[in-house]
N, C-alpha and C positions, 0 to 999 in steps of 0.2 A: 867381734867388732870388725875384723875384716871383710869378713864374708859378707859385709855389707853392702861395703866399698861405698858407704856414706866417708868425710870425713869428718874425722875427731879432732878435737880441739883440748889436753888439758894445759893450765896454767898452774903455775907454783913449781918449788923447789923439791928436789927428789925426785921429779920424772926420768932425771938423767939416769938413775941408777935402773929403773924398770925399763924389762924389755916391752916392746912395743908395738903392735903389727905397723905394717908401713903407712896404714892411711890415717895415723896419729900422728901429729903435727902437736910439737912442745913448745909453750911459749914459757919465758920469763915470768915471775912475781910482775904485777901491773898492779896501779893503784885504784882508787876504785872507779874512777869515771873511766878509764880504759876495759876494765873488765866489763861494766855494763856497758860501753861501745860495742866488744867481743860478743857477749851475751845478743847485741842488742840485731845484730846478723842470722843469729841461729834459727833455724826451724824448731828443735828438743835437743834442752834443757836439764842434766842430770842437778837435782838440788840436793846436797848428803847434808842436811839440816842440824845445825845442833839446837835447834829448839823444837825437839821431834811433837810436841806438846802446842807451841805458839806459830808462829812463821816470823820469817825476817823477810825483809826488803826486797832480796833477789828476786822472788816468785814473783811477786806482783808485777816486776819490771818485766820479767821475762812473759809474762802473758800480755800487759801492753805490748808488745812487742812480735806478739804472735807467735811466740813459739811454744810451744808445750812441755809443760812442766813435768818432769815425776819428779815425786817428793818423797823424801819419810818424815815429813814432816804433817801426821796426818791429825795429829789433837783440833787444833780449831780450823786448817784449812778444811778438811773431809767434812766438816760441817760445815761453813762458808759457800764450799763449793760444791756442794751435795749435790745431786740430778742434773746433771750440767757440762757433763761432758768435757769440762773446759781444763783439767786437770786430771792427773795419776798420782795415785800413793801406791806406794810399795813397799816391801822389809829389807832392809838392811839383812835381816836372816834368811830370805828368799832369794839369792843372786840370780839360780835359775829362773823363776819368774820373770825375775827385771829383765834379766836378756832375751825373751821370751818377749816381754810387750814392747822394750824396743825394736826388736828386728821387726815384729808386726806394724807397728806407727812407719816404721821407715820405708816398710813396702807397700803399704797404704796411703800415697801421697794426697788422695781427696781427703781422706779421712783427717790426717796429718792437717792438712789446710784448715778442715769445717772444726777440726778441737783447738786448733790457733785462733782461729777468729772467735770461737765460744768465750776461750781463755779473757778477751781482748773484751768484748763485752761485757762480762759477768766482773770483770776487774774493776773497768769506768762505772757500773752502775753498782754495784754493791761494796768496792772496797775503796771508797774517795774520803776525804776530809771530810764533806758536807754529811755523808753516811756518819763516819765516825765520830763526829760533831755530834750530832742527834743523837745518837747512842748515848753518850756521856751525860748530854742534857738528859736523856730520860732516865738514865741512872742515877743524875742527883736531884731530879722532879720526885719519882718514888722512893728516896731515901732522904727525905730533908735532914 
């Protein structure tokens, strides 16, 4: 992380006990409209998902937002967001990997930019109300 000299942002309790390179910056528990304020700044976006299988809210906020996601969270997003650039999964059992395609994304600033805006795209036209709406109708159109 340092060797980056990006800096880091985490939130929540227990940071105080880990050591920390110096370009980590620790904040407080926040509630939730703060957190996505925090999030809603960031270029990438670590998501440690507990629905490795579905997605929660964070992601999609953080790619309106333009920032780029990794996830382990790869059941239905890795399909969602298949061919598209606009997202990372990776394993929780790979740490070297993940540190391996952050430090890449980070030193790739166009790159970094063109998978923000992909993210930001593929979010509004494929993951909206009006998508999700139609889905459901056609799920109960072919299941009367």
């Amino acid at each position: 992380m340092q060797s980056s000299r990006a800096g880091v942002h985490v939130v929540g309790l227990g940071w105080d006990r880990v050591e920390l390179p110096g370009n980590v910056t620790r904040h407080a528990p926040t509630d939730y409209a703060g957190f996505f304020a925090m999030a809603g700044r960031a270029r990438l976006c670590l998501d440690v998902s507990t629905y490795p299988g579905g997605a929660n809210d964070r992601v999609f906020s953080y790619s309106l937002n333009r920032a780029v996601c990794l996830t382990n969270a790869a059941g239905y997003l890795r399909e969602a967001y298949a061919g598209t650039d606009a997202m990372q999964f990776y394993s929780p059992a790979q740490p070297a990997a993940l540190a391996a395609g952050i430090s890449a994304l980070l030193s790739d600033t166009h790159r970094l930019r063109d998978m923000g805006e992909a993210g930001r795209r593929v979010t509004l036209d494929r993951q909206n109300w009006r998508v999700r709406l139609q889905a459901m109708l056609d799920c109960l159109a072919a299941n009367p």
